[in-house]
N, C-alpha and C positions, 0 to 999 in steps of 0.2 A: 090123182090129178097129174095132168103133165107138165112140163117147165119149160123154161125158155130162159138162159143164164145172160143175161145185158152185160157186158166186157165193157171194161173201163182200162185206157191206158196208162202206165205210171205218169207220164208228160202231163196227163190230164187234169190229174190229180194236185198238182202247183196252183192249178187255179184258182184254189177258195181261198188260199191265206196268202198276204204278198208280204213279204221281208222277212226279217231272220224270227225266228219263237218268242226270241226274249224282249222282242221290243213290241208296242203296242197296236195292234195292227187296223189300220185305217179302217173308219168305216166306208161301207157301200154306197154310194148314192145312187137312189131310184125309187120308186112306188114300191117297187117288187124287187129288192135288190135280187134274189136269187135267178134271175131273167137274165142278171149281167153273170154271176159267178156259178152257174149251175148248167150250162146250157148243154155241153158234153154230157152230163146225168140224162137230163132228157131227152136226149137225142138217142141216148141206149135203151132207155125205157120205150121211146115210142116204136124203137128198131122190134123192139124185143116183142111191144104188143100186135103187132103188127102182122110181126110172123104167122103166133099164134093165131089170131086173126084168120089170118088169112089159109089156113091149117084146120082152121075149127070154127068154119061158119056157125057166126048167131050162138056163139058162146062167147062170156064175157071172160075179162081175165081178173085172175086174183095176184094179187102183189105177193110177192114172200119178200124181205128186205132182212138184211145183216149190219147192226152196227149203225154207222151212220147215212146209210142207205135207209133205214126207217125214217128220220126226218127228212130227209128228200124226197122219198117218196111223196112224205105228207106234202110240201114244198108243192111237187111237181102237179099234186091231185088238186094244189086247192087253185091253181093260178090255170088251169083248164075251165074251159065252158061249162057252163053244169051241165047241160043236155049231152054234151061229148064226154064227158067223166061218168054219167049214168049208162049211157050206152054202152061205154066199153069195161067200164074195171067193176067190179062187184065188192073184193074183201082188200084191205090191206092185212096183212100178219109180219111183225116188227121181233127180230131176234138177238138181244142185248140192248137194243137202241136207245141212246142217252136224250130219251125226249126232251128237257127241265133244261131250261137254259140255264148259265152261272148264276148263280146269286149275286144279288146288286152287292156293289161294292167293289172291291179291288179283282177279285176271280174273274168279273164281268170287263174289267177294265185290258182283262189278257184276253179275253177269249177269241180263240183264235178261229172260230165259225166266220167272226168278224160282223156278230150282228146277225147272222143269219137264222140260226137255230131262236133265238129272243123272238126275231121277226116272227118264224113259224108260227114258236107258241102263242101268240101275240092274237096271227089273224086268223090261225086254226086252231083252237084249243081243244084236246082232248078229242073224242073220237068226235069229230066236227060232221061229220056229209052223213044225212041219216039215212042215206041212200048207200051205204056203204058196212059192212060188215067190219068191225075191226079183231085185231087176236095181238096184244103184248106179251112177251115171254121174257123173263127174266132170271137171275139166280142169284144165289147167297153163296155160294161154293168157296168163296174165297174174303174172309174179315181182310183190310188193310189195316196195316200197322207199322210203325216203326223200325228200324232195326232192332233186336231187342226183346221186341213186344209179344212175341211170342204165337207170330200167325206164319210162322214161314220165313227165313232170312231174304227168298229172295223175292215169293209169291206176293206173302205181305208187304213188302215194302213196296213193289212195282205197283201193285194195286192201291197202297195209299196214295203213292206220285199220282194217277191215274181220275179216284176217285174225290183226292181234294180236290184239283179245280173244276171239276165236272157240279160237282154239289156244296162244295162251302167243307166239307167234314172228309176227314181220312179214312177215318178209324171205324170205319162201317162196312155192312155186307155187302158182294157184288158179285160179278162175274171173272174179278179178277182186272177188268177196264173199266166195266160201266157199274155205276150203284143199285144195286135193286131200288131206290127208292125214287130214281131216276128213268126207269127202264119203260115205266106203264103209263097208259093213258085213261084218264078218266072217261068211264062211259065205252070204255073197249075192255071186251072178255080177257082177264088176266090171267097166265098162267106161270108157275114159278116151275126150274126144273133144277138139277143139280148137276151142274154145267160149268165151264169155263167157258168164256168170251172165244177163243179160237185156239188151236190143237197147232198151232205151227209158229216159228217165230218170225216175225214181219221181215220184209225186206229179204230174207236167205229163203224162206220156205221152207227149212228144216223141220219136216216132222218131230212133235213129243211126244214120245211112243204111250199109249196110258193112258193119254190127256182126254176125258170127255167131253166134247163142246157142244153146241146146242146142233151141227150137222152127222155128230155120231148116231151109227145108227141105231143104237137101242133111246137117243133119246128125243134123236126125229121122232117115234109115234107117240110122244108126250103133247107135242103140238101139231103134226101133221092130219089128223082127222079134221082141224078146223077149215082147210082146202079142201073143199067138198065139188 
């Protein structure tokens, strides 16, 4: 399969969540709030199908998505025409992505999607458009735990930070960011691999030499057959 990589600028990125972490972050108002907070995502996506497109007549495109580019995806596929979403995109395939909004209660009360990711699942649950192929990937690779606890002093604990507010629970398996039991979508072909969430540390780009993630290449052909 060929690709076409949609570029997101860091400035861009400020978008979805407005005020500082710690404090509660307003909801969205609108039908579709991701219409107001999302609109740079899709403007890369449709850049990107576009291309392809236009590259490869009268072939449709398949989505690959990383992280929380999986629910945007979804986001971006379900707030399209149906006839224009049949036409052009065939498969999503989702790579760590924390499908599962917070759990009600106080987790849901940080969430710093801001309502968005809830929204998603809300109006598109699980593998939604039956005109579409779907592929979840996800991993165990890394238990979160405590300092302490005996998963790693620095692995596990990052991954707990990581995994409590995503799911309610720390001390469970995952990618290291995302929980496996958050990763997959009902009614979409699932695949687990033995992976870490990304091979670099955010914001520096420092390569971790060793580090398998789900773009390494022995563990690309664990899910890359599903792009046919």
């Amino acid at each position: 399969s060929l690709g076409y990589l949609s570029a997101i600028s860091r400035l861009s990125l400020g978008s979805i969540s407005a005020g500082e972490p710690s404090r509660r972050p307003p909801p969205l108002p609108s039908s579709d709030p991701s219409l107001q907070a999302l609109p740079f995502y899709y403007k890369a996506i449709e850049a990107g199908a576009a291309a392809l497109r236009n590259e490869y007549p009268g072939r449709k495109v398949q989505l690959l998505a990383h992280s929380i580019g999986g629910w945007i995806s979804r986001a971006y596929l379900g707030q399209l025409p149906a006839e224009e979403r049949s036409a052009t995109f065939s498969a999503l395939a989702t790579l760590g992505t924390p499908h599962a909004p917070p759990p009600e209660g106080f987790f849901r009360t940080i969430d710093q999607t801001r309502g968005l990711l809830r929204f998603v699942e809300e109006r598109y649950p699980g593998a939604f458009h039956p005109e579409l192929r779907y592929l979840t990937v996800g991993s165990r690779a890394q238990r979160g735990a405590l300092p302490g606890g005996g998963a790693g002093l620095v692995g596990g604990a990052l991954a707990y930070a990581s995994y409590l507010p995503l799911g309610g629970e720390g001390g469970v398996e995952g990618d290291g960011i995302t929980p496996l039991r958050c990763a997959h979508l009902d009614g979409a072909e699932q695949r687990e691999v033995d992976a870490y969430h990304i091979a670099f540390v955010p914001g520096s780009g420092t390569r971790l030499l060793g580090c398998r993630w789900y773009g390494s290449p022995d563990v690309v052909g664990e899910w890359a057959d599903f792009l046919r």
